[in-house]
LUMTITI-632828 format. One record per residue (C-alpha): x, y, z; residue in three letters. Coordinates in pm, whole numbers, plus 50000, padded with zeros to 5 digits. Layout:
BEGIN
XYZAla;...
This chain:
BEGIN
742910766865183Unk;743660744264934Unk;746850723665146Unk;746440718665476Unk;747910694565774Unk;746710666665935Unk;748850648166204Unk;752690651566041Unk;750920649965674Unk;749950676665421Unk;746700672065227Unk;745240691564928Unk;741580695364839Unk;740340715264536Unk;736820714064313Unk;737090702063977Unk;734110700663776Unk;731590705264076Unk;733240674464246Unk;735890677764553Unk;739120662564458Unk;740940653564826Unk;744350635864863Unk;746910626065120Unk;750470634165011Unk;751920609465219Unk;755010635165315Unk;755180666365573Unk;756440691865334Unk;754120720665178Unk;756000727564869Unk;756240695164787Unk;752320690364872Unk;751540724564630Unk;753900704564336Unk;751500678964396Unk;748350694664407Unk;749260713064066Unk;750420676963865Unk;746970666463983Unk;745410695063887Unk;747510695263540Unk;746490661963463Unk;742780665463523Unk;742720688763241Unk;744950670162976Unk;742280642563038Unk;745340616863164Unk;743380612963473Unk;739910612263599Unk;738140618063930Unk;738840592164144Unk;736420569864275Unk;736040577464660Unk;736650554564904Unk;733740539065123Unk;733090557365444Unk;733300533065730Unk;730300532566017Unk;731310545866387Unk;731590505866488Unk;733410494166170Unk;736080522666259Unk;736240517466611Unk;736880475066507Unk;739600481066251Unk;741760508766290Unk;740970527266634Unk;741550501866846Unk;744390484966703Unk;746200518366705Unk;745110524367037Unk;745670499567248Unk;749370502367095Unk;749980535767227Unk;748730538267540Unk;748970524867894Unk;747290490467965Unk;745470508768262Unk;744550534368085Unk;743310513267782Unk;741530485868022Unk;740060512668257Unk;739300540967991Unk;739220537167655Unk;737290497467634Unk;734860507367888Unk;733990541667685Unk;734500519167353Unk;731610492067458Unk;729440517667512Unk;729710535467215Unk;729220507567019Unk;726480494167207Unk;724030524667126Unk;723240510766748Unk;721730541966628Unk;725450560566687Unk;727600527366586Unk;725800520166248Unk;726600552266160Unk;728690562265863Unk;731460587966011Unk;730210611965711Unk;726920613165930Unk;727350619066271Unk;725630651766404Unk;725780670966673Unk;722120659066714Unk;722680626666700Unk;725800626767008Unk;723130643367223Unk;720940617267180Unk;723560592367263Unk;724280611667550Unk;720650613167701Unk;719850573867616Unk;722990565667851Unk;721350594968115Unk;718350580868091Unk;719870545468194Unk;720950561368560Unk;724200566768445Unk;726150596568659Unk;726980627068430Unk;730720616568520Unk;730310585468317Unk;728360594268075Unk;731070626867994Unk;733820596167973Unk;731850576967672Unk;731260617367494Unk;735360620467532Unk;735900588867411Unk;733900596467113Unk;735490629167048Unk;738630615567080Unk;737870582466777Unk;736190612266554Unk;739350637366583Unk;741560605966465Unk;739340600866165Unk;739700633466060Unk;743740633066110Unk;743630600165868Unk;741150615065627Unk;738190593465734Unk;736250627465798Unk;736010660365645Unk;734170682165946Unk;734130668866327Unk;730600675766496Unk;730780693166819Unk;730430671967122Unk;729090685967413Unk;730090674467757Unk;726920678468032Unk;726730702268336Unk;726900690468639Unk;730040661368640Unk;731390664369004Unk;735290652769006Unk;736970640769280Unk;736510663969585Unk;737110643369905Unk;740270658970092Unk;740590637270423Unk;741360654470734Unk;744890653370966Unk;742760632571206Unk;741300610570980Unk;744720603270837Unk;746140594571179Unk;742810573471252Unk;742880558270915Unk;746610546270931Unk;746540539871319Unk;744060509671159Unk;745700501970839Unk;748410467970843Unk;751720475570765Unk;751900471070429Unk;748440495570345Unk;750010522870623Unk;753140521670392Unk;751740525470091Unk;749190550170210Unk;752010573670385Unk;754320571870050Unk;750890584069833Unk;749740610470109Unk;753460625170121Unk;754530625569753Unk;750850629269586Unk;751750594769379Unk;749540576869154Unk;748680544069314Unk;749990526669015Unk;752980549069001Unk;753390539069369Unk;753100501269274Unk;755600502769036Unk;758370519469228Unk;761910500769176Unk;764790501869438Unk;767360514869126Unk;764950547669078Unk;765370553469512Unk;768840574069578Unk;769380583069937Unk;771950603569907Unk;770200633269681Unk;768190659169841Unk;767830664570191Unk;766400629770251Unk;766950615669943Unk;764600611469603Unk;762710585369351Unk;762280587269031Unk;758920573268879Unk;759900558968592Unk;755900546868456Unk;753010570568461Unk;749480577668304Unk;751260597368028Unk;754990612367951Unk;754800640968246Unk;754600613268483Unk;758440605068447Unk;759840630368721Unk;762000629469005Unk;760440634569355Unk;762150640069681Unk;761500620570008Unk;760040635870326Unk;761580624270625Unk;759030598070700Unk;759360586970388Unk;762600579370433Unk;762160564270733Unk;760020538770574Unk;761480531170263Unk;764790529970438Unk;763400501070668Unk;761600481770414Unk;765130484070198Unk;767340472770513Unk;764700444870608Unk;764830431570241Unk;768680428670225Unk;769320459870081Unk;768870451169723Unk;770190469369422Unk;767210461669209Unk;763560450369200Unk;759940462169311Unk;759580481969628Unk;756390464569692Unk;757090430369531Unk;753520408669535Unk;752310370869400Unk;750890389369144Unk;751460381368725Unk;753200414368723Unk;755510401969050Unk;754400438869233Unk;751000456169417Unk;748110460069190Unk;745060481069229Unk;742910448069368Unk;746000436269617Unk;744980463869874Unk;741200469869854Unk;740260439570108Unk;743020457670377Unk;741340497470278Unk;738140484070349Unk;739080467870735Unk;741170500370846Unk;737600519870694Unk;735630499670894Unk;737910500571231Unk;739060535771181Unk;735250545671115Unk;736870571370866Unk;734240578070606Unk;734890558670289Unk;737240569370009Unk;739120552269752Unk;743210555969811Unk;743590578969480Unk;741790604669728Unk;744980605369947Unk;747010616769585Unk;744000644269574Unk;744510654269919Unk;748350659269894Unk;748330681069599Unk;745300697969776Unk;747430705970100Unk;749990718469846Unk;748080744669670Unk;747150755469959Unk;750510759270111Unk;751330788069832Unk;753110767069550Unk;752220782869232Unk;750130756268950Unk;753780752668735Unk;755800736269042Unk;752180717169153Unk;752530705168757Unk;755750692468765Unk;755330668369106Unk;751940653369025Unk;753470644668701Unk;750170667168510Unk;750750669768106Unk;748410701168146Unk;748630731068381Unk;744710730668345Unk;744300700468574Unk;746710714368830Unk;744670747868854Unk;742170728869015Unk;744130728169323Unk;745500758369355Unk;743120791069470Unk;745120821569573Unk;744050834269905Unk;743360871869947Unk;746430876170143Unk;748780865369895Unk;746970884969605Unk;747740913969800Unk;750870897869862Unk;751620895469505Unk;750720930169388Unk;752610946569700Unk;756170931569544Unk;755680957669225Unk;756010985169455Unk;755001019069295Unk;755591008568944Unk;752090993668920Unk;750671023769021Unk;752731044868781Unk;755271068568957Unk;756761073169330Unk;755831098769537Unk;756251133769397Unk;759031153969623Unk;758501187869749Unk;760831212369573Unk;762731238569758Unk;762011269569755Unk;764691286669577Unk;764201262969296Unk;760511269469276Unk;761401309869255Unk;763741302168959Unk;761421276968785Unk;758431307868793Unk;761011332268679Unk;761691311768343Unk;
Protein backbone atom coordinates (compact mmCIF):
# COMPACT_ATOMS: atom_id res chain seq x y z
CA UNK A 1 0.00 0.00 0.00
CA UNK A 2 1.00 3.18 -0.90
CA UNK A 3 0.13 5.08 2.92
CA UNK A 4 0.79 3.32 5.71
CA UNK A 5 1.42 3.97 9.71
CA UNK A 6 4.22 4.08 11.70
CA UNK A 7 3.96 4.94 15.50
CA UNK A 8 0.94 7.84 15.48
CA UNK A 9 2.31 8.94 11.81
CA UNK A 10 1.15 8.17 8.26
CA UNK A 11 3.81 7.66 5.58
CA UNK A 12 3.50 7.30 1.75
CA UNK A 13 5.88 5.47 -0.54
CA UNK A 14 5.39 5.23 -4.34
CA UNK A 15 7.99 4.52 -7.50
CA UNK A 16 8.61 7.26 -9.73
CA UNK A 17 10.85 6.75 -12.49
CA UNK A 18 12.38 3.37 -11.16
CA UNK A 19 13.32 5.24 -7.88
CA UNK A 20 11.19 4.86 -4.42
CA UNK A 21 9.90 8.16 -3.37
CA UNK A 22 9.23 7.70 0.75
CA UNK A 23 7.98 10.53 3.08
CA UNK A 24 6.82 11.16 6.59
CA UNK A 25 3.68 13.31 6.73
CA UNK A 26 4.34 14.49 10.01
CA UNK A 27 0.35 14.17 10.98
CA UNK A 28 -1.91 10.95 11.96
CA UNK A 29 -4.60 11.45 9.44
CA UNK A 30 -4.92 9.24 6.11
CA UNK A 31 -6.78 11.61 3.98
CA UNK A 32 -4.72 14.17 4.68
CA UNK A 33 -1.54 11.74 4.07
CA UNK A 34 -3.35 10.56 0.39
CA UNK A 35 -3.70 14.74 -0.35
CA UNK A 36 -0.20 14.59 0.23
CA UNK A 37 1.00 11.77 -1.51
CA UNK A 38 -0.95 13.06 -4.73
CA UNK A 39 0.69 17.02 -4.53
CA UNK A 40 3.92 15.04 -4.46
CA UNK A 41 3.07 12.94 -6.99
CA UNK A 42 1.51 16.05 -9.08
CA UNK A 43 4.54 17.91 -8.80
CA UNK A 44 6.99 15.25 -9.86
CA UNK A 45 5.40 15.36 -13.16
CA UNK A 46 5.06 19.23 -13.77
CA UNK A 47 8.90 19.02 -13.19
CA UNK A 48 8.47 21.64 -9.94
CA UNK A 49 10.17 19.04 -7.97
CA UNK A 50 12.74 16.40 -8.23
CA UNK A 51 13.64 13.21 -6.38
CA UNK A 52 14.93 13.99 -3.30
CA UNK A 53 18.23 13.24 -2.26
CA UNK A 54 18.01 10.42 0.50
CA UNK A 55 19.17 10.81 3.67
CA UNK A 56 22.36 8.87 4.99
CA UNK A 57 21.59 5.62 6.69
CA UNK A 58 23.13 5.63 10.12
CA UNK A 59 25.35 2.35 11.37
CA UNK A 60 23.73 0.08 14.31
CA UNK A 61 26.29 2.10 16.85
CA UNK A 62 25.76 5.61 15.37
CA UNK A 63 21.87 4.92 16.00
CA UNK A 64 22.13 3.38 19.21
CA UNK A 65 24.59 6.89 20.26
CA UNK A 66 22.20 9.50 18.94
CA UNK A 67 18.72 8.85 19.01
CA UNK A 68 18.04 5.37 20.84
CA UNK A 69 19.39 6.07 23.83
CA UNK A 70 18.49 9.51 24.40
CA UNK A 71 14.88 8.51 23.79
CA UNK A 72 15.28 5.69 25.90
CA UNK A 73 16.59 6.35 28.86
CA UNK A 74 13.71 9.13 28.91
CA UNK A 75 10.98 6.73 28.91
CA UNK A 76 11.73 4.14 30.94
CA UNK A 77 12.51 3.13 34.51
CA UNK A 78 16.09 3.85 35.82
CA UNK A 79 16.17 0.06 36.87
CA UNK A 80 15.05 -1.04 34.02
CA UNK A 81 17.39 1.21 31.86
CA UNK A 82 20.58 0.53 34.26
CA UNK A 83 19.81 -3.24 34.58
CA UNK A 84 18.39 -3.92 30.95
CA UNK A 85 18.69 -1.87 28.27
CA UNK A 86 22.82 -0.46 28.93
CA UNK A 87 23.91 -3.86 29.72
CA UNK A 88 22.17 -5.31 26.33
CA UNK A 89 23.33 -1.82 24.65
CA UNK A 90 27.29 -2.42 25.48
CA UNK A 91 27.10 -5.50 24.09
CA UNK A 92 25.66 -4.78 21.01
CA UNK A 93 27.93 -2.30 20.29
CA UNK A 94 30.84 -4.09 21.34
CA UNK A 95 30.51 -6.89 18.50
CA UNK A 96 32.02 -4.41 15.60
CA UNK A 97 30.95 -6.50 12.79
CA UNK A 98 26.98 -5.83 13.97
CA UNK A 99 27.71 -2.03 15.27
CA UNK A 100 29.48 -0.76 12.05
CA UNK A 101 26.68 -1.75 10.36
CA UNK A 102 24.46 0.48 8.28
CA UNK A 103 20.69 -0.31 9.57
CA UNK A 104 19.92 -0.82 5.64
CA UNK A 105 22.23 -3.98 6.15
CA UNK A 106 21.54 -5.98 8.92
CA UNK A 107 20.53 -9.68 8.06
CA UNK A 108 19.12 -12.24 9.61
CA UNK A 109 22.59 -13.84 9.01
CA UNK A 110 24.41 -11.48 10.39
CA UNK A 111 22.18 -11.40 14.15
CA UNK A 112 22.97 -15.13 14.26
CA UNK A 113 26.35 -14.57 14.08
CA UNK A 114 26.19 -12.02 16.78
CA UNK A 115 24.35 -14.36 18.69
CA UNK A 116 26.88 -17.37 18.48
CA UNK A 117 30.17 -14.97 19.02
CA UNK A 118 28.48 -13.98 22.52
CA UNK A 119 27.66 -18.15 22.92
CA UNK A 120 30.80 -18.88 22.12
CA UNK A 121 32.15 -16.44 24.97
CA UNK A 122 30.30 -18.81 27.80
CA UNK A 123 27.56 -16.64 27.89
CA UNK A 124 24.11 -18.51 29.25
CA UNK A 125 21.39 -18.61 26.44
CA UNK A 126 19.41 -16.33 29.05
CA UNK A 127 21.85 -13.56 28.43
CA UNK A 128 22.64 -13.88 25.32
CA UNK A 129 18.41 -13.85 24.40
CA UNK A 130 18.54 -10.31 26.50
CA UNK A 131 21.28 -8.60 24.00
CA UNK A 132 18.91 -10.40 20.69
CA UNK A 133 15.72 -8.45 22.45
CA UNK A 134 17.51 -5.56 22.91
CA UNK A 135 18.41 -5.52 19.35
CA UNK A 136 15.00 -6.23 18.13
CA UNK A 137 13.66 -3.78 20.15
CA UNK A 138 16.48 -0.54 18.64
CA UNK A 139 15.62 -2.07 14.96
CA UNK A 140 11.61 -1.95 15.42
CA UNK A 141 12.17 1.88 16.53
CA UNK A 142 14.11 2.57 13.38
CA UNK A 143 11.59 1.39 11.35
CA UNK A 144 8.69 3.45 13.34
CA UNK A 145 11.03 6.71 12.59
CA UNK A 146 11.78 5.73 9.04
CA UNK A 147 15.42 4.74 9.64
CA UNK A 148 14.49 1.22 8.08
CA UNK A 149 12.38 -0.06 5.41
CA UNK A 150 12.23 -4.09 6.34
CA UNK A 151 13.20 -5.42 10.02
CA UNK A 152 15.28 -8.79 9.80
CA UNK A 153 13.97 -11.54 11.87
CA UNK A 154 15.71 -12.12 15.09
CA UNK A 155 15.73 -15.35 16.45
CA UNK A 156 15.82 -15.98 20.16
CA UNK A 157 17.86 -19.55 21.07
CA UNK A 158 16.37 -22.79 22.59
CA UNK A 159 17.09 -23.65 25.64
CA UNK A 160 16.82 -20.10 28.02
CA UNK A 161 15.67 -21.52 31.45
CA UNK A 162 13.64 -18.59 33.44
CA UNK A 163 13.27 -18.42 36.84
CA UNK A 164 12.02 -21.78 38.28
CA UNK A 165 13.04 -21.96 41.99
CA UNK A 166 9.68 -22.12 44.15
CA UNK A 167 10.97 -22.46 47.89
CA UNK A 168 9.25 -24.78 50.10
CA UNK A 169 6.78 -23.98 53.44
CA UNK A 170 9.78 -25.27 55.44
CA UNK A 171 12.34 -23.52 53.87
CA UNK A 172 10.35 -20.33 54.29
CA UNK A 173 9.95 -20.88 58.03
CA UNK A 174 13.83 -21.91 58.18
CA UNK A 175 14.80 -19.08 56.01
CA UNK A 176 12.93 -16.32 58.05
CA UNK A 177 13.44 -18.11 61.52
CA UNK A 178 17.31 -16.82 60.42
CA UNK A 179 16.64 -13.64 58.69
CA UNK A 180 17.03 -10.05 61.12
CA UNK A 181 14.10 -8.20 61.45
CA UNK A 182 14.26 -5.96 58.90
CA UNK A 183 15.06 -8.95 55.89
CA UNK A 184 12.06 -11.24 57.73
CA UNK A 185 9.87 -8.11 57.06
CA UNK A 186 10.60 -7.48 53.86
CA UNK A 187 10.75 -11.09 52.90
CA UNK A 188 7.09 -11.86 54.50
CA UNK A 189 5.52 -8.57 52.68
CA UNK A 190 7.15 -10.08 49.06
CA UNK A 191 6.17 -13.86 49.87
CA UNK A 192 2.47 -12.69 50.83
CA UNK A 193 1.65 -10.07 48.15
CA UNK A 194 4.04 -11.47 45.20
CA UNK A 195 5.76 -7.72 45.19
CA UNK A 196 8.58 -6.67 43.17
CA UNK A 197 11.47 -6.05 45.47
CA UNK A 198 11.71 -2.60 44.17
CA UNK A 199 8.00 -2.17 44.32
CA UNK A 200 8.42 -3.36 47.94
CA UNK A 201 11.23 -0.71 48.54
CA UNK A 202 9.30 1.95 47.46
CA UNK A 203 6.15 1.46 49.46
CA UNK A 204 4.88 4.90 51.14
CA UNK A 205 2.74 5.04 54.39
CA UNK A 206 -0.04 7.44 52.26
CA UNK A 207 -0.56 4.35 49.64
CA UNK A 208 -1.24 1.84 53.18
CA UNK A 209 -5.17 2.21 54.26
CA UNK A 210 -6.15 -0.01 57.09
CA UNK A 211 -9.43 0.38 57.03
CA UNK A 212 -10.22 -1.17 53.29
CA UNK A 213 -10.55 -4.77 52.82
CA UNK A 214 -10.64 -7.24 55.39
CA UNK A 215 -7.20 -6.28 56.72
CA UNK A 216 -6.64 -3.41 54.92
CA UNK A 217 -4.68 -2.62 51.34
CA UNK A 218 -1.52 -0.73 49.55
CA UNK A 219 -1.37 0.68 46.65
CA UNK A 220 2.03 0.44 44.64
CA UNK A 221 2.29 3.46 43.19
CA UNK A 222 6.01 2.65 41.00
CA UNK A 223 6.46 -0.46 38.98
CA UNK A 224 8.51 -2.04 36.04
CA UNK A 225 5.85 -0.70 33.64
CA UNK A 226 2.11 0.96 33.84
CA UNK A 227 0.29 -2.51 35.09
CA UNK A 228 2.37 -2.26 38.08
CA UNK A 229 0.15 0.64 39.59
CA UNK A 230 -2.59 -1.61 41.42
CA UNK A 231 -4.08 -1.89 44.65
CA UNK A 232 -3.27 -5.03 46.76
CA UNK A 233 -4.87 -6.19 49.92
CA UNK A 234 -3.03 -7.18 53.16
CA UNK A 235 -3.02 -10.70 54.64
CA UNK A 236 -3.31 -10.77 58.19
CA UNK A 237 0.35 -11.06 58.86
CA UNK A 238 0.85 -8.47 56.83
CA UNK A 239 -0.96 -6.41 58.76
CA UNK A 240 0.42 -7.41 61.69
CA UNK A 241 3.72 -6.21 60.55
CA UNK A 242 3.17 -3.20 58.82
CA UNK A 243 0.86 -2.19 61.61
CA UNK A 244 3.88 -2.52 64.14
CA UNK A 245 6.50 -0.97 62.09
CA UNK A 246 3.78 2.10 61.56
CA UNK A 247 2.98 2.32 65.48
CA UNK A 248 6.81 1.96 66.36
CA UNK A 249 7.61 4.87 63.89
CA UNK A 250 5.03 7.34 65.35
CA UNK A 251 2.40 6.62 63.16
CA UNK A 252 3.31 8.87 60.34
CA UNK A 253 1.07 10.19 57.63
CA UNK A 254 3.75 10.12 55.01
CA UNK A 255 7.17 8.77 53.97
CA UNK A 256 8.98 5.37 53.03
CA UNK A 257 7.89 2.21 54.75
CA UNK A 258 11.41 1.08 54.74
CA UNK A 259 13.25 4.45 55.03
CA UNK A 260 17.34 3.69 54.55
CA UNK A 261 20.81 6.03 54.45
CA UNK A 262 20.54 5.51 51.04
CA UNK A 263 20.66 8.64 48.09
CA UNK A 264 17.12 7.65 47.43
CA UNK A 265 16.33 7.92 51.54
CA UNK A 266 14.59 4.04 51.18
CA UNK A 267 15.87 0.02 50.71
CA UNK A 268 17.68 -0.61 47.55
CA UNK A 269 18.44 -3.84 45.86
CA UNK A 270 22.28 -3.84 47.50
CA UNK A 271 20.88 -2.73 51.23
CA UNK A 272 19.73 -6.41 51.89
CA UNK A 273 22.05 -8.83 50.03
CA UNK A 274 24.83 -8.93 52.98
CA UNK A 275 21.61 -9.94 55.57
CA UNK A 276 20.07 -12.76 52.52
CA UNK A 277 23.31 -14.18 52.40
CA UNK A 278 23.78 -14.80 56.63
CA UNK A 279 20.02 -16.18 57.07
CA UNK A 280 21.25 -18.56 53.66
CA UNK A 281 24.09 -19.58 55.36
CA UNK A 282 22.39 -20.19 59.01
CA UNK A 283 19.13 -21.39 57.64
CA UNK A 284 21.20 -23.80 55.23
CA UNK A 285 18.24 -23.05 52.76
CA UNK A 286 19.66 -23.53 49.32
CA UNK A 287 20.51 -20.22 47.70
CA UNK A 288 18.05 -17.98 45.85
CA UNK A 289 17.86 -14.44 45.11
CA UNK A 290 14.65 -12.65 47.03
CA UNK A 291 12.77 -12.00 43.51
CA UNK A 292 12.30 -15.96 43.86
CA UNK A 293 9.97 -15.38 46.89
CA UNK A 294 7.68 -12.91 44.20
CA UNK A 295 7.97 -16.24 41.86
CA UNK A 296 6.93 -18.46 44.54
CA UNK A 297 3.80 -16.42 45.61
CA UNK A 298 2.29 -16.12 42.28
CA UNK A 299 3.33 -19.86 41.91
CA UNK A 300 1.26 -20.91 45.12
CA UNK A 301 -1.48 -18.81 43.50
CA UNK A 302 -1.91 -20.51 40.25
CA UNK A 303 -1.96 -23.30 41.87
CA UNK A 304 -4.65 -22.44 44.29
CA UNK A 305 -7.25 -22.18 41.14
CA UNK A 306 -7.11 -18.32 40.30
CA UNK A 307 -7.57 -18.04 36.69
CA UNK A 308 -4.25 -16.06 34.58
CA UNK A 309 -6.65 -12.56 34.35
CA UNK A 310 -6.95 -12.11 38.33
CA UNK A 311 -3.01 -13.64 38.62
CA UNK A 312 -2.46 -10.52 35.93
CA UNK A 313 -3.92 -7.95 37.74
CA UNK A 314 -1.93 -8.63 41.38
CA UNK A 315 1.56 -9.20 39.99
CA UNK A 316 1.03 -6.01 38.22
CA UNK A 317 1.85 -8.21 34.47
CA UNK A 318 1.22 -5.80 31.22
CA UNK A 319 0.75 -9.26 29.41
CA UNK A 320 -1.45 -12.24 30.26
CA UNK A 321 1.41 -14.26 28.47
CA UNK A 322 3.80 -13.94 31.42
CA UNK A 323 1.12 -14.82 33.93
CA UNK A 324 0.28 -18.14 32.01
CA UNK A 325 3.41 -19.31 33.14
CA UNK A 326 2.06 -19.85 36.49
CA UNK A 327 -1.01 -21.08 36.09
CA UNK A 328 -1.54 -25.05 34.83
CA UNK A 329 -5.08 -26.32 35.26
CA UNK A 330 -5.16 -29.54 37.10
CA UNK A 331 -7.26 -32.45 35.70
CA UNK A 332 -9.76 -32.03 38.34
CA UNK A 333 -10.73 -28.66 37.61
CA UNK A 334 -10.80 -29.28 33.72
CA UNK A 335 -13.34 -31.68 34.49
CA UNK A 336 -14.49 -29.25 36.85
CA UNK A 337 -14.89 -26.70 34.27
CA UNK A 338 -16.65 -28.67 31.57
CA UNK A 339 -19.12 -30.31 34.25
CA UNK A 340 -20.67 -26.49 34.91
CA UNK A 341 -22.14 -26.59 31.04
CA UNK A 342 -24.26 -29.34 31.98
CA UNK A 343 -25.88 -31.09 28.92
CA UNK A 344 -25.61 -28.17 26.64
CA UNK A 345 -22.05 -29.14 25.68
CA UNK A 346 -23.10 -32.33 24.78
CA UNK A 347 -26.06 -31.11 22.74
CA UNK A 348 -29.52 -32.05 24.25
CA UNK A 349 -30.90 -33.55 27.75
CA UNK A 350 -31.97 -36.78 28.10
CA UNK A 351 -34.70 -37.88 25.70
CA UNK A 352 -38.09 -38.76 27.86
CA UNK A 353 -40.04 -41.81 27.36
CA UNK A 354 -43.43 -40.98 25.82
CA UNK A 355 -46.60 -42.51 27.05
CA UNK A 356 -48.22 -44.78 25.53
CA UNK A 357 -51.35 -43.30 24.40
CA UNK A 358 -49.37 -40.58 22.81
CA UNK A 359 -47.15 -42.98 20.97
CA UNK A 360 -50.58 -44.80 19.53
CA UNK A 361 -51.77 -41.36 18.27
CA UNK A 362 -48.36 -40.20 16.93
CA UNK A 363 -48.33 -43.83 14.62
CA UNK A 364 -51.89 -43.19 13.69
CA UNK A 365 -50.99 -39.71 11.96
Amino acid sequence: MSIYKRGDVYWYKFMWKGELVRESTKLGNDKVARQMEAAHRTSLAKGEVGIREKRPVLTLADFCKKRFEPWGESVTTQKTWRDFYRVGLLAIKGYAPLANLRLDAITSERIAEFAAYRQAKGLQVSSVNASLRILRRVLRVAAEWGELDTLPKIRLLPGEHHRERVITTDEEARYLAAANKLLAEVATVLLDSGLRPEECHRLLWESVTWVNGRHGTFLVTHGKTKAARRMLPMTPRVRALLEARWEAAGRPLEGWVWPAPTRSGHLEPSSLKKQHAKALELSKVRPFVLYTLRHTFLTRLGASGCDVWTLARIAGHSSIAISSRYVHPSEDSVLTAMSRLGGHNSGHSAELPVPDDRREALLSV
